[in-house]
N, C-alpha and C positions, 0 to 999 in steps of 0.2 A: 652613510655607513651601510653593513650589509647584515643579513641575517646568517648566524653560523651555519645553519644548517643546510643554506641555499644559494647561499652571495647575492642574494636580491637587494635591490637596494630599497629602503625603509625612509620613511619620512625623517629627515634634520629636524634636530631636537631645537624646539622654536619655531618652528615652522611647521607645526601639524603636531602636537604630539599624539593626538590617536587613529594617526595614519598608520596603517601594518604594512603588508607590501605586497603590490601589486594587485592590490584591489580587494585586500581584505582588510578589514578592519577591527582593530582591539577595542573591545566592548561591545559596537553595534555592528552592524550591515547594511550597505547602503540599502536607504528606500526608494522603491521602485514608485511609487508616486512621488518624490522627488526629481527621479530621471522623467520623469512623462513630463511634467508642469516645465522645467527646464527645456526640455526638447518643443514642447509645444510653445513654449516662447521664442523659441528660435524661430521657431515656423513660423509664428504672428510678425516677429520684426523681417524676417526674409518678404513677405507678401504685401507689409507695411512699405518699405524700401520701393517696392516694383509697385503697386497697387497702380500706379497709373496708367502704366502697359499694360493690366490685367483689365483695368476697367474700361480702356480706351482700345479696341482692337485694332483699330487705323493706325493710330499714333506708335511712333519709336521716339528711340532716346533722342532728346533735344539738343544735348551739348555732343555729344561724338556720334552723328545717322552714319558715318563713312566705316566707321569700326563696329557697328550693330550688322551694315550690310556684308561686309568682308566676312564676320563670324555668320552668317545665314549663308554665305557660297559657302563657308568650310563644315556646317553641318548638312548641306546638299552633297559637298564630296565624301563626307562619311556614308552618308545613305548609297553613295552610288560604287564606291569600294565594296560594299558589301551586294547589293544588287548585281552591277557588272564586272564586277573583278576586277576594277581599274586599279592602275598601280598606286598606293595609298601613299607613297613618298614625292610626287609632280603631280600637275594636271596642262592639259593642254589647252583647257578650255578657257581659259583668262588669257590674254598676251598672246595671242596667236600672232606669228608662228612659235615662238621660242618658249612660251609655257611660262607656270612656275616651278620655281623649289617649293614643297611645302615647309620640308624640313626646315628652310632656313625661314619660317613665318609661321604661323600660330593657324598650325594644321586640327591641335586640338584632338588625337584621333585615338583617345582614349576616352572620349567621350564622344563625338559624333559617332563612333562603330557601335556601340551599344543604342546610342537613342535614334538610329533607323526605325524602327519603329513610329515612333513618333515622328519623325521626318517625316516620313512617306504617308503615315495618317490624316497628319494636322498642321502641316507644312513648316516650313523652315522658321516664320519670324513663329512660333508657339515650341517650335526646338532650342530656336537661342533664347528664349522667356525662361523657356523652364532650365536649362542650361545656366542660363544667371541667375535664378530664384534658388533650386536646389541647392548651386553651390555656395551662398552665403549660408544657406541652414545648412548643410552637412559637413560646413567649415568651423560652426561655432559648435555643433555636436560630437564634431571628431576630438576638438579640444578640449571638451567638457569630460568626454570617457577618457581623455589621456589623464588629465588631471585629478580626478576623481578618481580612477581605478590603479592606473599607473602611476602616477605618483604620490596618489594617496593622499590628499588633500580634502578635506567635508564640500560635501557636494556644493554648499552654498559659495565657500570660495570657489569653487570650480566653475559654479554658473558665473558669477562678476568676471572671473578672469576669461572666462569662455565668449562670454557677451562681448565681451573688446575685441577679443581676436577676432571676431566675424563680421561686428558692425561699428569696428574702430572707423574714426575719420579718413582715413584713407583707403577702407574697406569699400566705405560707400561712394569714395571721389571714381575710385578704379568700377565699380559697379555700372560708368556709364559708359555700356556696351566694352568693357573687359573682362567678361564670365570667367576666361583662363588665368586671368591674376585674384579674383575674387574667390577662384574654388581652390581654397589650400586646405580641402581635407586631410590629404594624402600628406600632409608635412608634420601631424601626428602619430600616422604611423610608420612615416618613415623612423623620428622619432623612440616608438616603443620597439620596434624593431631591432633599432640600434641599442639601445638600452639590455634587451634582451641577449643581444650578443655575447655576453657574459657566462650566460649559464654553462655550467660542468656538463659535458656530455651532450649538448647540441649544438656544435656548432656548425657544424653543417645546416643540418634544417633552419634552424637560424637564419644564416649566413643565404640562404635561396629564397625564404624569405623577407628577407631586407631587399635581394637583389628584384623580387618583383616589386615590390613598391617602387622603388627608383625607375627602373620605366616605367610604370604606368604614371607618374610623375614628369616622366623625362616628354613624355608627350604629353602631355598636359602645360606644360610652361619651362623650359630649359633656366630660365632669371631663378624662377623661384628654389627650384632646385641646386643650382649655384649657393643659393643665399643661405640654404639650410643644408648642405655641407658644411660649407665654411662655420657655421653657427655654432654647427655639433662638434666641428674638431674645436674650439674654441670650449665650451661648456665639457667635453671629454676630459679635457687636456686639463682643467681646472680641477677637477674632480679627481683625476690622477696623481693631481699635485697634494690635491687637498684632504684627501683620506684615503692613507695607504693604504686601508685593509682590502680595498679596491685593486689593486694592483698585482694580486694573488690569482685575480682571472683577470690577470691581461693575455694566458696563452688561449684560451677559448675565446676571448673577446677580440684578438687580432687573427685568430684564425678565421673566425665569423668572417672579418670583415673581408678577408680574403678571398674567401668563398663568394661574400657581395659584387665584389669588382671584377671577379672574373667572369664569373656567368653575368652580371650589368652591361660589362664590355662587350663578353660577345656577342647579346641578345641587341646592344644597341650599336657593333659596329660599323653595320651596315647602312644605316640610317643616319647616323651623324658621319659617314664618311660621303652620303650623298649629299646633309647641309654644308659641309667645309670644301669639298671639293667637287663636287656633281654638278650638272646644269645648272645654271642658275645661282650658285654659291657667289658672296661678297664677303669681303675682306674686313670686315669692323662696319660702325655705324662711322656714318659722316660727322666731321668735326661738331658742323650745328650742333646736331642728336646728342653727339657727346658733350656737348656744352649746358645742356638741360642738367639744373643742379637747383638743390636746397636753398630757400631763399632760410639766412640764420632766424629771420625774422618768424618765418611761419612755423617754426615750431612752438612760439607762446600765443598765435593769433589762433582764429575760429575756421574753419571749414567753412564755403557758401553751403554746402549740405547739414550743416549742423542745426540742432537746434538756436544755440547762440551764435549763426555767423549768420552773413551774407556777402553774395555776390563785389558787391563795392569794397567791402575789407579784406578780401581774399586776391582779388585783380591785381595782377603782376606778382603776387607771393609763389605762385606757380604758373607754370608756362601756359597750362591748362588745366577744365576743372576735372580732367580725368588724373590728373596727377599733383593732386592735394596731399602727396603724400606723410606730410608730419601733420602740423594743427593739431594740437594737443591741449593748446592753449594755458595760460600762468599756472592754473590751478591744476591741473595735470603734471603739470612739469613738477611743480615744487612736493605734492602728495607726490612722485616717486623720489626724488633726490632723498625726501624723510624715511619711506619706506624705507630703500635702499641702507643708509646711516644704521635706522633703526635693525634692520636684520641680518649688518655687517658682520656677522658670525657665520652667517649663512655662507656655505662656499660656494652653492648654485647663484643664488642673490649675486653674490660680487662677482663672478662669471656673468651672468645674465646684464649686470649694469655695466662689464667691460665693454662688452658685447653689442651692447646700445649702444656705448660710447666711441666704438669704432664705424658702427654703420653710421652714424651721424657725420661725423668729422667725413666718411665716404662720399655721403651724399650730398656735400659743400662744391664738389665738381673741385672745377682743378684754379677756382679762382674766390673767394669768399665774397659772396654778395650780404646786404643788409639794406632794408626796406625798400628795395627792388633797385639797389642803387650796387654798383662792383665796389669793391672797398680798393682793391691791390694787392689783397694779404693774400699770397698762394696757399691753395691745400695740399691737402696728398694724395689726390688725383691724379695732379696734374703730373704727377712720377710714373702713374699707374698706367692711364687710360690707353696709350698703345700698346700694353700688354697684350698677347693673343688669350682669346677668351673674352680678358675683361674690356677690349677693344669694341666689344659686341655688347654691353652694358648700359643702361641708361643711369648716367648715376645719382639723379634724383631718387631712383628706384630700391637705394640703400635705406635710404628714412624706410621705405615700405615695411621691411623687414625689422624697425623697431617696434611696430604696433603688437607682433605678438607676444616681445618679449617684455614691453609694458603689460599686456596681459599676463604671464604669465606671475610677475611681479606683484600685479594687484592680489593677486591668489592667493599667494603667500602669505601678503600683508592681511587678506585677512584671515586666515586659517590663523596666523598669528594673534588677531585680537581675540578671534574663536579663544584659543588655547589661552589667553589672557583672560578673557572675562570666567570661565572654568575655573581658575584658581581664584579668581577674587569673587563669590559668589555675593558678596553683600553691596559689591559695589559695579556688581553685573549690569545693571537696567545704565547707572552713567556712562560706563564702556560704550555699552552699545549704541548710545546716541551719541556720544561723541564722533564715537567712529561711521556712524551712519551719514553725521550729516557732516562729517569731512569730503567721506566719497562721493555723496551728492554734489555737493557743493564742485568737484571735480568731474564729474561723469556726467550730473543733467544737464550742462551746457554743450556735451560734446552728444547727445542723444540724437540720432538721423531723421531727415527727411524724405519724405519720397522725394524719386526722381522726378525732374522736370521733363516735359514732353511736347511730342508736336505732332500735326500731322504727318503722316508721310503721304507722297503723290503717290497719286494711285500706279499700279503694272499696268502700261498700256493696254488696250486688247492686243495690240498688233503683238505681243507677245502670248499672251495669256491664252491667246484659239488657236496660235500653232501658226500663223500666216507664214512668219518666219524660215520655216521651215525649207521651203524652196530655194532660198538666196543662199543656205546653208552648204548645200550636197556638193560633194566633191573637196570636200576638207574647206571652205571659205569660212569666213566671219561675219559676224553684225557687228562694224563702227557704228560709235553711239558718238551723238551730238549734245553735251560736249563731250567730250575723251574721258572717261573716267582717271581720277587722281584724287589726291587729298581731301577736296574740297567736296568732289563729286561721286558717288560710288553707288547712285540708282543702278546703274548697271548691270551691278555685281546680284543685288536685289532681282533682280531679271531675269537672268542666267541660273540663279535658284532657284527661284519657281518654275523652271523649266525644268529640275535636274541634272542642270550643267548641258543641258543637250542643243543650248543655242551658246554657241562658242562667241565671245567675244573678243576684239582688240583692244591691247595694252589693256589697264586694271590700275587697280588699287595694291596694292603688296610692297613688300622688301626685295629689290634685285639689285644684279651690279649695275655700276654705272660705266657703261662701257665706251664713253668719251675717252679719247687720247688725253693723259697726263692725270685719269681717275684713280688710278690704280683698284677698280672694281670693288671699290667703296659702296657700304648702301646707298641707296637712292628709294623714296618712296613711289614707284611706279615704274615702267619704265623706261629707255635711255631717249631722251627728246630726239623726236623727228621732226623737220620742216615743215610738216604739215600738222603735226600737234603743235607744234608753236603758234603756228597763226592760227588755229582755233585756240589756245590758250592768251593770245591778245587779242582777240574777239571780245571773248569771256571775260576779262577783267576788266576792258577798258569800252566795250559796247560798240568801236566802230572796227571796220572792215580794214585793216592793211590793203596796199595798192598791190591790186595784183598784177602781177607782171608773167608774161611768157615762162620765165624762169620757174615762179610759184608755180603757173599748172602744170609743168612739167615733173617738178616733186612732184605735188599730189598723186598724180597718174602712178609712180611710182614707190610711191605710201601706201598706196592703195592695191598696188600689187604686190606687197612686200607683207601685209597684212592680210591677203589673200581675202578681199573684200567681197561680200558679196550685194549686201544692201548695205547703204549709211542711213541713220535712222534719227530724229530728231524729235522728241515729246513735246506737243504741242500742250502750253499750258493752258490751264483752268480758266476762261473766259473771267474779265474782271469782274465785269457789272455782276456775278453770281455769286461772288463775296462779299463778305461782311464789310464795311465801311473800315475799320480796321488792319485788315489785309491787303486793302484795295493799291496802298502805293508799295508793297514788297511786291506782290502780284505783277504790276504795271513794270517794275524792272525787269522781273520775269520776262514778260513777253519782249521788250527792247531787247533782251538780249538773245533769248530766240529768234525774235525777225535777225537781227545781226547774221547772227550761225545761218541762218536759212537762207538768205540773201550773200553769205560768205561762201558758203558749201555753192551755190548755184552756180557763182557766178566763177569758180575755180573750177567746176568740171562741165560746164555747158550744162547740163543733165538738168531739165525741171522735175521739181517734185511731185509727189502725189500726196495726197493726205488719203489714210486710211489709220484706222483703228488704235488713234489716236495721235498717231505720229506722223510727221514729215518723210517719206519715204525717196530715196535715191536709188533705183535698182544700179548701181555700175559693174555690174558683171562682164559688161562688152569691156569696159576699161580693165579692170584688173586681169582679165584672161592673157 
């Protein structure tokens, strides 16, 4: 409902009753050592989450090293758009010749352009640290001020409902090394923004600022902002239905929005008309990709990151553990189904559990799996998924977007016992422990772990003193051994601590696949060559394919096509100088190094050199 004087909207009766509106409050005022202790809990569980990275400087993330190094090259291209003017939508420096799209990959460049600074001070892996630590705390912070100020809810709901949003089970699965899915500050004020649209006599101003949060959003995660559209027209639409006196500024609040989308549009037409149709642009994700769906099961089971899960119960409930995205586990599940029942008066409520109940059923993909097993029962996906747009979705990524409206839920539920135990003051103290050790009972088994960790190989010298440098000049490359892709993306790590100023071949990224009958579908990396094949069955299988006239013949022209300068090969960590532990991962290591190094030799003539830590090929007499 609204206030006469203002159309603001006011706390639902039952659900806060001494909510006022927008952040003021009947009776009290929020306390400001309230918001500190809150916000400083965010900050202890954000540093909790990462403590390992912070306490281990060697070490990165253990379960996804390929998407920690990818985000440390795209906080290197933020520092260097702003250093050398480089154009902030491509880079040339990965994939040589043909570059990347950044746009159509997680360029991030609302947050790398600002933390230059730090880049350039303290280098790229303490940019993407802070980068993912910040953003869980200023994800559960932004929620807590929405809910608390904007929608008026006592601080203490606000903290329970805030604390999920930021270090929900699938907050911290995506934490390993996805900073740009874990930082959804900006999805509360896209939020209040919208909210505010409403008001008599600004819709304009409004309406310009709605439109800049949406880019800064829009570069920050393109999924997420998808999801919280869609969310808002959903919860709008409800709200329209459900209390007419709202409907009185619908002309300020569709004028806003008007105002949103235009200047949104032309502020980002430029940039999304380089990811849909620019260099490097692809058509949808690949069938695979689009086949990653909600196992039904994982939304009663535990996160491996949780406090009550592990590794063994989670395996095969998600494809991996960076996309844990439901785990809620029974007692979660069933505390909302009650809530829910319980505050079916609520018109936000029963919007918010539509809402759920639509990203769920989304995130089933286009085929209904249960205990890692296909059932046969289709979803409604599989209607969907060539849609343009949603073509580009991963639709496991739907669960994602339930965790904050489970938070938001929680909120409510207790603002509602709040306002419950308040009328019943004699039977206050049972309320509260009922309701206490309800939420426990649902929330401490879903409470985080830190991330797990490893070390990472050290940056050769042969990069880190510049040697590099000369095989470089005249636009050439550094092939790395093996090829960076999926599996492998030291590389990219490489080229960052350089500044992006040692250009490398092919990468790690989203491009097309530009095989006859692809129709320039993604592909993670890019499009196979002859000669990345046979170093990619090197690599997986330890021995050398038969090389024949034909092979050296590609290569020579792999190698000119990549504008070669050196191929470069990291010689590992001598065994005997590890721990007994390590000793037989180590020992594969090196078999399949001699492999590559004995493959590479024996396809270009060219013997190596070892220097500053690596196997060195100068073939610049070849590629010329």
């Amino acid at each position: 409902m609204t206030t006469p004087e203002s159309g603001r909207p006011v706390a639902e009766p039952g659900a806060g009753g001494s909510a006022g509106r927008f952040g003021r409050w009947r009776g009290s005022r929020p306390r400001w050592w309230a918001d500190a202790a809150a916000v400083a809990s965010f900050v202890a569980l954000g540093f909790w989450v990462t403590a390992r990275l912070w306490w281990h400087p060697g070490h990165g993330v253990r379960d996804n090293p390929t998407d920690m190094a990818q985000f440390e090259w795209m906080m290197a291209h933020g520092a260097r758009v702003v250093t050398d003017f480089a154009y902030p939508f491509g880079s040339d420096r990965m994939n040589v010749p043909d570059g990347v799209n950044l746009m159509a990959n997680t360029s991030v460049l609302s947050v790398s352009l600002p933390m230059t600074p730090v880049t350039l001070l303290f280098g790229t892996r303490a940019a993407f640290l802070l980068f993912l630590t910040l953003g869980m705390i200023a994800t559960a912070t932004a929620w807590y001020f929405l809910i608390s100020r904007v929608l008026g809810l006592a601080q203490g709901a606000a903290w329970l409902g805030a604390t999920f949003c930021g270090y929900a089970p699938a907050m911290v699965s995506h934490a390993n090394a996805h900073p740009n899915i874990v930082s959804q500050y900006v999805v509360p004020l896209i939020i209040w923004r919208t909210l505010r649209l409403g008001e008599p006599g600004r819709w304009l101003r409004n309406g310009l600022l709605l439109a800049l949060v949406i880019v800064w959003q829009a570069f920050l995660n393109l999924e997420i902002l998808l999801m919280t559209a869609i969310g808002l027209g959903v919860v709008v639409g409800a709200l329209a239905l459900g209390r007419p006196a709202l409907r009185r500024r619908a002309r300020p609040f569709l004028a806003g929005l008007g105002v949103a989308a235009v200047v949104a549009g032309a502020l980002l037409a430029y940039p999304l008309y380089v990811q849909l149709l620019g260099p490097g642009a692809y058509h949808g994700l690949s069938r695979l990709i689009r086949g990653y769906s909600t196992d039904l099961a994982s939304f009663v089971a535990y996160s491996r990151e949780s406090l009550a899960g592990d590794a063994r119960g989670a395996v095969g409930l998600a494809k991996n553990p960076t996309e844990e995205n439901a785990f809620f586990g029974w007692p979660l599940v069933l505390l909302v189904a009650a809530l829910v029942w319980w505050l079916r008066r609520n018109v936000v409520v029963l919007a918010l559990a539509a809402l759920g109940m639509i990203f769920a059923v989304l995130s089933l993909g286009r085929e209904v799996r249960f205990e890692r097993r296909a059932t046969g029962i289709p979803a409604p996906w599989a209607a969907l998924e060539d849609l343009p747009i949603l073509h580009s979705v991963v639709p496991t990524r739907w669960a994602l977007a339930i965790t904050p409206i489970i938070g938001l839920l929680l909120a409510y539920g207790a603002e509602h016992i709040r306002t419950l135990a308040a009328r019943h003051p004699a039977a206050r103290p049972q309320i509260r422990f009922a309701a206490g050790t309800v939420f426990a009972m649902a929330l401490v088994p879903l409470l985080p772990t830190p991330l797990p960790t490893k070390p990472l190989d050290p940056v050769p010298a042969f990069v880190t003193s510049g040697a590099w440098r000369p095989y470089v000049a005249g636009g050439r490359s550094v092939v790395t051994l093996p090829l960076p892709d999926t599996d492998y993306a030291d590389p990219l790590r490489w080229s960052a601590r350089t500044g992006l100023e040692m250009p490398i071949a092919r990468g790690y990224f989203l491009g097309p696949d530009t095989r006859p009958g692809r129709e320039r579908v993604a592909l993670f990396g890019a499009t196979p060559r002859p000669t990345s094949d046979f170093f990619t069955t090197i690599r997986k299988t330890g021995q050398v394919p038969p090389i024949t006239a034909q092979a050296r013949a590609d290569a020579v022209d792999d190698l000119r096509y990549w504008r070669a300068g050196a191929v470069v090969l990291a010689r590992p960590e001598e065994v005997g100088a590890l721990p007994p532990h390590e000793r037989a991962g180590a020992l594969r290591s090196h078999e399949r190094a001699e492999a590559l190094r004995r493959g590479m030799t024996e396809l270009v003539g060219i013997t190596p050199t070892r220097t500053g830590g690596v196997w060195l090929w100068d073939v610049r007499a070849l590629s010329d």
